[in-house]
C-alpha positions in Angstrom: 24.3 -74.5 5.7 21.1 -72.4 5.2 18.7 -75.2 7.0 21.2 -75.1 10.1 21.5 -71.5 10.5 17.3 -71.4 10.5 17.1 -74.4 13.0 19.4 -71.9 15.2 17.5 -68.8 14.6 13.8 -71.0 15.8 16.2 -72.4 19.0 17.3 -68.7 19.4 13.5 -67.6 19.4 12.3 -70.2 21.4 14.8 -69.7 24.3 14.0 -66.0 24.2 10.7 -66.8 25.1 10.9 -69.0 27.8 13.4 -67.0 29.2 11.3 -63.6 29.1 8.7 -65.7 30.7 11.1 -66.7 33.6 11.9 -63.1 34.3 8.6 -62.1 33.9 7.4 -64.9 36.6 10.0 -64.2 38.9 9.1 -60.4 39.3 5.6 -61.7 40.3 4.2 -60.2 36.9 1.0 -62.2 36.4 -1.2 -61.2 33.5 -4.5 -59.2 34.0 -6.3 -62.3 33.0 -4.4 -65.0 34.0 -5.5 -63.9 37.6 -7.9 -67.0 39.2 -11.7 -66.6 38.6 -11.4 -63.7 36.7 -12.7 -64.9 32.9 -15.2 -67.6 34.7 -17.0 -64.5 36.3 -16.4 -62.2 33.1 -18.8 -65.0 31.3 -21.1 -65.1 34.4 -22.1 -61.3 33.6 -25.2 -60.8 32.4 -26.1 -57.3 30.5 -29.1 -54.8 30.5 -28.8 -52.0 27.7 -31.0 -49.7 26.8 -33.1 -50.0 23.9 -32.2 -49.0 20.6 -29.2 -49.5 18.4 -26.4 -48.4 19.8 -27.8 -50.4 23.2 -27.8 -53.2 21.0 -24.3 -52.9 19.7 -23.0 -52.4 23.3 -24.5 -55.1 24.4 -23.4 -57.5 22.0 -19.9 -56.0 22.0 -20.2 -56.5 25.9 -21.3 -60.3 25.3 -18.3 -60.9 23.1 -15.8 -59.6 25.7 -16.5 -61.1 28.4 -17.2 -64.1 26.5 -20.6 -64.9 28.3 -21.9 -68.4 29.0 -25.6 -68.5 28.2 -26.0 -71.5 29.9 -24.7 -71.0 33.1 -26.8 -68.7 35.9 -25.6 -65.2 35.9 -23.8 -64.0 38.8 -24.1 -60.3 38.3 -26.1 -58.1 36.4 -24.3 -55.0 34.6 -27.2 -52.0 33.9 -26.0 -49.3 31.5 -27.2 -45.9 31.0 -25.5 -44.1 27.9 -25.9 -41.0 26.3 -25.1 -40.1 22.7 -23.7 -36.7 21.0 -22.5 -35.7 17.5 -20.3 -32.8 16.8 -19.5 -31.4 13.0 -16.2 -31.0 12.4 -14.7 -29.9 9.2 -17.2 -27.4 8.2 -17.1 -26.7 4.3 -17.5 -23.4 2.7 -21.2 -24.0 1.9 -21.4 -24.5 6.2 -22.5 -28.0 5.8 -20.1 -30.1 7.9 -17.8 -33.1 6.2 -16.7 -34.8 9.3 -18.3 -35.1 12.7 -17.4 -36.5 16.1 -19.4 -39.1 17.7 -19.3 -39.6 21.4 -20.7 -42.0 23.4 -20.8 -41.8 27.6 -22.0 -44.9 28.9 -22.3 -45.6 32.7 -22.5 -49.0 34.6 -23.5 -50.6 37.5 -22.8 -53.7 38.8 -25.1 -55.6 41.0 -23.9 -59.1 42.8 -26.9 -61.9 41.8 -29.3 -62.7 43.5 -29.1 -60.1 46.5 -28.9 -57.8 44.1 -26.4 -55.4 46.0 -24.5 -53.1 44.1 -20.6 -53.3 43.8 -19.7 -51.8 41.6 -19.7 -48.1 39.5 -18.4 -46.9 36.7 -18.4 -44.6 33.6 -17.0 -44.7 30.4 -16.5 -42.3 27.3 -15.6 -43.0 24.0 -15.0 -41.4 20.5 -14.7 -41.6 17.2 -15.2 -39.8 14.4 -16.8 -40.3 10.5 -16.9 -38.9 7.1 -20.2 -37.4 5.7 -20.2 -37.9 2.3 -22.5 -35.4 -0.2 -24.9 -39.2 -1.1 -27.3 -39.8 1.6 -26.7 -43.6 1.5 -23.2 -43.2 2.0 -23.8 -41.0 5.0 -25.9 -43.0 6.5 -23.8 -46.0 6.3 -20.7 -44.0 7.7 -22.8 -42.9 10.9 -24.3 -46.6 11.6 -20.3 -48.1 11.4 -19.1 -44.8 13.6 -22.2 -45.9 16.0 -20.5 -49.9 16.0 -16.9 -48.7 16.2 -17.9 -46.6 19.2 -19.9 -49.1 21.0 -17.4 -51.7 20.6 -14.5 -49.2 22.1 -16.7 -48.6 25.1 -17.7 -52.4 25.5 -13.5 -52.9 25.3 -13.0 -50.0 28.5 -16.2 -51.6 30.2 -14.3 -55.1 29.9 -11.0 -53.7 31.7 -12.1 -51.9 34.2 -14.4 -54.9 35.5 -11.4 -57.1 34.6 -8.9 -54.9 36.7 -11.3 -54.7 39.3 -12.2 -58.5 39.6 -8.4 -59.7 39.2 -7.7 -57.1 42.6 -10.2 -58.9 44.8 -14.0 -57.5 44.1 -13.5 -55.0 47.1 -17.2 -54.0 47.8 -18.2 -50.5 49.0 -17.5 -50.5 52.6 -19.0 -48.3 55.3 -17.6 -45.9 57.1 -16.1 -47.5 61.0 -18.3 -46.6 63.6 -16.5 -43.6 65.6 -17.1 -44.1 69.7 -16.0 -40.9 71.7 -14.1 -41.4 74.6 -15.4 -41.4 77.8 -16.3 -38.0 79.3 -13.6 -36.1 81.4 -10.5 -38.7 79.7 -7.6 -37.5 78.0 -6.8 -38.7 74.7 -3.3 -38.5 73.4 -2.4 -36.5 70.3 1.2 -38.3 69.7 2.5 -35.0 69.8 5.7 -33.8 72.0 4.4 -32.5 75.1 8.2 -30.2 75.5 9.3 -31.9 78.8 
């Protein structure tokens, strides 16, 4: 009896599934990356970071999400500017600080390849925060994996907001429409009652 009831319950299961999916379609849901061209140019991004370690981290953290292909050319080239701060938190009674706050700020631009033509901005911020232990080693080693942790959640916001942006159509920075005056001595209407 036990082996039916099971072979029910996977049946259940499976027809829940395919019947969220259904709904799902039919309400014109499609998922952020199931969008047409949107991992293929994800993988075509190619990232300049800043030297050092976190630019490092970010980058590879950056390479990983959007899953580049190092064999194909790149069709945009992401620059990032970031800037680094560490607050104490947790102060103990000999004023020497047990916990601290690391933030990262990294903003991003994104240039279309080869014309190089900017389309798109962006800034991100992300935290995180780390012991301090009393053993020098130990502190060191907490700051280096708050330093990963926080590159890898910027790298993660970076990721969506291209993502988002890329699944809605790349809209490029448009110029403002050229505003012609009317003719001299014309009236121009206001679509406002005139009271007659």
């Amino acid at each position: 009896m036990a082996p039916v009831r099971k072979h029910a319950r996977t049946l259940l299961a499976v027809g829940a599934a395919l019947g969220a999916s259904l709904l799902l379609g039919g309400c014109g849901f499609t998922p952020l990356y199931a969008a047409p061209g949107v991992n293929s140019k994800l993988a075509s991004i190619n990232v300049v970071a800043p030297q050092g370690r976190t630019g490092f981290l970010i980058r590879q953290h950056l390479d990983d999400a959007f899953a580049k292909d190092h064999n194909a050319p790149a069709a945009y080239t992401m620059r990032l500017a970031m800037s680094e701060a560490r607050y104490p938190r947790g102060i103990r009674t000999d004023n020497v600080a047990s916990r601290y706050e690391y933030v990262l700020t990294a903003d991003y631009t994104l240039a279309s390849m080869p014309s190089g033509e900017i389309v798109k901005k962006g800034r991100v911020r992300a935290e995180v925060t780390y012991d301090s232990p009393d053993q020098p080693y130990g502190s060191i080693a907490e700051e280096q994996d708050a330093a990963d942790r926080v590159a890898q959640e910027a790298a993660r916001r970076i990721q969506l907001e291209v993502a988002a942006w890329l699944a809605t159509g790349e809209p490029h920075a448009k110029t403002a429409p050229k505003v012609v005056p009317p003719p001299a001595n014309s009236v121009t209407p206001t679509g406002l009652p005139t009271g007659d």
